[in-house]
Every structure is written in structure tokens, then in C-alpha cells.
C-alpha positions in Angstrom: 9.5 9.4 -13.2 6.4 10.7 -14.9 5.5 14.2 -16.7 2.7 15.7 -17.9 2.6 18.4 -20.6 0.0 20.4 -22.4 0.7 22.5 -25.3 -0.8 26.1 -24.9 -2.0 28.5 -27.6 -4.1 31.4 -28.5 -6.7 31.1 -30.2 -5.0 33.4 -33.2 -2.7 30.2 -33.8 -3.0 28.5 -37.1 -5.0 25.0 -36.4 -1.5 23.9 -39.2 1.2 25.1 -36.9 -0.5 23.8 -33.4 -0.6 20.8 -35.3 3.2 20.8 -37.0 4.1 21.6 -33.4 2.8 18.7 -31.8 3.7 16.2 -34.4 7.5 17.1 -33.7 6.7 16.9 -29.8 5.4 13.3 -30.1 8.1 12.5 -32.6 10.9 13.7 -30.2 9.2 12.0 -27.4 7.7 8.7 -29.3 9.4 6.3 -27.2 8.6 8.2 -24.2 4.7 8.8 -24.5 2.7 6.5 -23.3 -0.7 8.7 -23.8 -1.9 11.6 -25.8 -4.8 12.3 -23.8 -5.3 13.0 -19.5 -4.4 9.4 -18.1 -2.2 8.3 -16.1 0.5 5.0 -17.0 -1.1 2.7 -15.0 -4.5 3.1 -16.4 -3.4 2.7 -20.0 -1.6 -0.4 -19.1 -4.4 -1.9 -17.6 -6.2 -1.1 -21.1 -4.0 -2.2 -23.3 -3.6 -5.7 -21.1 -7.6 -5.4 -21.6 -6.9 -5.1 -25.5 -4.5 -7.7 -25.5 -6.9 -10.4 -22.9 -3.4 -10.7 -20.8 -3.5 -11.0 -17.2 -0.6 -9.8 -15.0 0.7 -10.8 -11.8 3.4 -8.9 -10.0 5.7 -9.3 -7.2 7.6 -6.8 -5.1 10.3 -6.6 -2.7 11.7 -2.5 -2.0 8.7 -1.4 -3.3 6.5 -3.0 -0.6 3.2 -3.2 -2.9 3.4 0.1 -4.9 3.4 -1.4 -8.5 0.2 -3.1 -7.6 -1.5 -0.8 -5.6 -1.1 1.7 -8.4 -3.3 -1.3 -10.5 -5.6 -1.8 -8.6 -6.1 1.5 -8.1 -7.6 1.6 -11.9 -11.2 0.6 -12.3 -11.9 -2.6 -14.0 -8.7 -4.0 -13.2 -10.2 -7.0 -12.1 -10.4 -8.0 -15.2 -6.6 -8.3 -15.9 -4.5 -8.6 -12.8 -4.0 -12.0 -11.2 -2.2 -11.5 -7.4 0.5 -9.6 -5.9 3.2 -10.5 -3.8 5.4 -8.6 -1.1 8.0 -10.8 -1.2 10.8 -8.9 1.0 12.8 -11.6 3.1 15.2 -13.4 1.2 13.0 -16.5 2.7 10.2 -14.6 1.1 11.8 -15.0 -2.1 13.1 -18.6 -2.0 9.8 -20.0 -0.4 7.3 -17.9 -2.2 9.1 -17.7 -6.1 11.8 -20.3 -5.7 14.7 -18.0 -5.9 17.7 -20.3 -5.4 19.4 -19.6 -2.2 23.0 -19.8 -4.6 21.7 -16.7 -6.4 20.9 -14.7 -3.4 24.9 -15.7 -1.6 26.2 -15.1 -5.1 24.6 -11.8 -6.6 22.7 -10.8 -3.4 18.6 -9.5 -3.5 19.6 -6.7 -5.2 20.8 -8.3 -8.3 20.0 -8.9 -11.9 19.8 -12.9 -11.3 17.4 -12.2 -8.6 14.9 -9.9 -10.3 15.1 -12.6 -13.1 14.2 -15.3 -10.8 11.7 -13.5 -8.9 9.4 -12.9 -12.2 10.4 -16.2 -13.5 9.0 -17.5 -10.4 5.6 -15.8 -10.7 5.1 -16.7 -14.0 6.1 -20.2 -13.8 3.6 -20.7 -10.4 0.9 -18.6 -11.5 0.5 -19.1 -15.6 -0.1 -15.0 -15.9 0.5 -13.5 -19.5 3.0 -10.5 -17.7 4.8 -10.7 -14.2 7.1 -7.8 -13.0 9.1 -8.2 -10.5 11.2 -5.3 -8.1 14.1 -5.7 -6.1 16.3 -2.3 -5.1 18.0 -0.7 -2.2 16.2 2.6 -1.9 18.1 4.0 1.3 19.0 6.0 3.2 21.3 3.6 3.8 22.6 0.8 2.3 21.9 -2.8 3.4 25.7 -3.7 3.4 26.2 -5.7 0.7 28.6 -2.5 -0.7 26.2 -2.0 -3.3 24.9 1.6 -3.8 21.5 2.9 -2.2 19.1 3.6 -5.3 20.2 0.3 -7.7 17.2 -0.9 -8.5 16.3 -4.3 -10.9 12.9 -4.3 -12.9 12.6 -7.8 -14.2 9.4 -8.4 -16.9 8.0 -11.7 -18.6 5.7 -11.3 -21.0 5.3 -14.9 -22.1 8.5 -16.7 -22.2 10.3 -13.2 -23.0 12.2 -11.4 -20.4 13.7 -7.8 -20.0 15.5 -7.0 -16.9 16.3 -3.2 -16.4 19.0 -1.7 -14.1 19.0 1.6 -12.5 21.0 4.0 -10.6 18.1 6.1 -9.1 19.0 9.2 -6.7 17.1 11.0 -3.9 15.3 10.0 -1.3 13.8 6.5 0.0 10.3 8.0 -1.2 11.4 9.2 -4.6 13.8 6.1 -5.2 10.7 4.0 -4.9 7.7 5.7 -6.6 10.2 6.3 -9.6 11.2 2.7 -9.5 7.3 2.0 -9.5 6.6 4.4 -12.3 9.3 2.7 -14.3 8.0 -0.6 -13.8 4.8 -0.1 -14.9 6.2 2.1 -18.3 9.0 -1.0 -19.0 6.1 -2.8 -19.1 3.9 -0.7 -21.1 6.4 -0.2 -23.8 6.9 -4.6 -23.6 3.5 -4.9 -24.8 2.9 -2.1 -26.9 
């Protein structure tokens, strides 16, 4: 869910062409990039919620914590991120975010509604700027509600706004979930950028 690239050249190079050649690289790729220099997504989130004074407040089910491990992993976060909740049980959700017990019987945890729900929760109990929210089935099996293993929901408030995204990620349990992690934290980026 995340690359890093470098553009190499000799030193013969014109400074015009190395320069024509990245402009059409970050053109290609604008709505891709989320850096130009060595950092990784969740630092330069955690900047530009510095920029912006926002704080952010996340809560997880299939990815057990990853989205806000990989905040607080930055230095400084302190500044901008609020709490974290593991909310996997569907009691989890209902007690914790006030996911309606009808939503979970009608869509199921691993539904649109319910990532919706789950970030409208967060932000509605806790008053933070940005709340993300994950629900997914990331194998190797499914839970057996029929849906597939690797749909994954990414709900994000920013204010009053929200973006839920879907996905149909493949591989295994691991790569299902730090991908899903990765994308959170880029949805988000791209939200408030």
C-alpha cells in the first residue's frame, strides 16, 4: 500500500532534464504523492494536522490498533491525536460508539453503515477535528456472514464531512491489514490536504 521511489542520474545529466523528468513523475502521480522528500504517511499527516491545529481520534476494529500505533509512533504526536479505540465486539461497537444494534443485524460489522457509525460515534463523543474508523474481514477465513475475506470499510470525519471508502484487498491476514492501515491514514491525508 505504500512505495517509495528515487530518481537516479549521473552526474553528466542536465540539471533541465532531471528536472523535466521529475515534474512529469509528480504530475502522473499528483494524487498519489503524499511527500517529495524521505518520510513516511504517517508522519506527514501528523504535520499537516499540526498545520491545520486539528486533533484526531481513531477507532479500529480488524485492524486491532495499527492506524494508531503507526501515530503515535511519530514524535510530537501528542500534540494532535486525542484517543484510540479497539473496538472489535459488536458490543464493543454499540457500547463504546453507539453503533445501532439494527445496523449491525442489517448490514453486518463489515459494512458501509457501520464504518459510518463507528467514526460518527467518535466524533460525536469525543469533539476531535478527524476520526477514522476501520472495519474489514482480513482472513483467512471469512467470518460467515458470506461476505468476502479482504472487504474492508475506511470511514473519515473531518468536521461534519464524511468519506467512507470500500475495498476488495487480497493476500494474506497481514498484508490485508497493514494495507488497510496505510490506506486509512492516505484517505485521510488526501481529506485534509
Amino acid at each position: 500500500g505504500d512505495c517509495h521511489m528515487e530518481i537516479l542520474y549521473s552526474v553528466k545529466t542536465s540539471k533541465m532534464l532531471v528536472d523535466e523528468a521529475h515534474r512529469i513523475l509528480i504530475s502522473g502521480l499528483n494524487d498519489y504523492i503524499y511527500a517529495l522528500e524521505d518520510i513516511n504517511l504517517a508522519e506527514r499527516l501528523v504535520q499537516l494536522l499540526k498545520l491545520r491545529r486539528m486533533k484526531i481520534s481513531v477507532a479500529e476494529s480488524f485492524t486491532g490498533g495499527g492506524v494508531g500505533k503507526a501515530l503515535v509512533e511519530v514524535s510530537g504526536v501528542s500534540e494532535v491525536y486525542n484517543e484510540g479505540l479497539n473496538t472489535y465486539s459488536n458490543e464493543a461497537k454499540m457500547r463504546r460508539l453507539g453503533v445501532r444494534n439494527l445496523t449491525l443485524k442489517q448490514y453486518g460489522a463489515v459494512s458501509e453503515q457501520t464504518a459510518y457509525e463507528m467514526a460518527e460515534g467518535l466524533r460525536r463523543e469525543n469533539g476531535s477535528d478527524v476520526c477514522i474508523a476501520t472495519t474489514g474481514l482480513a482472513g483467512p477465513a471469512s467470518d460467515g456472514s458470506q461476505k468476502p475475506v479482504g472487504l474492508v470499510y475506511i470511514a473519515v470525519a473531518v468536521g461534519e464531512d464524511f468519506s467512507v471508502f470500500e475495498y476488495n484487498l487480497g493476500g494474506s491476514r497481514e498484508n490485508v491489514t497493514n494495507t488497510a492501515i496505510n490506506l486509512a491514514l492516505f484517505h485521510t491525508y488526501k481529506l485534509l490536504k
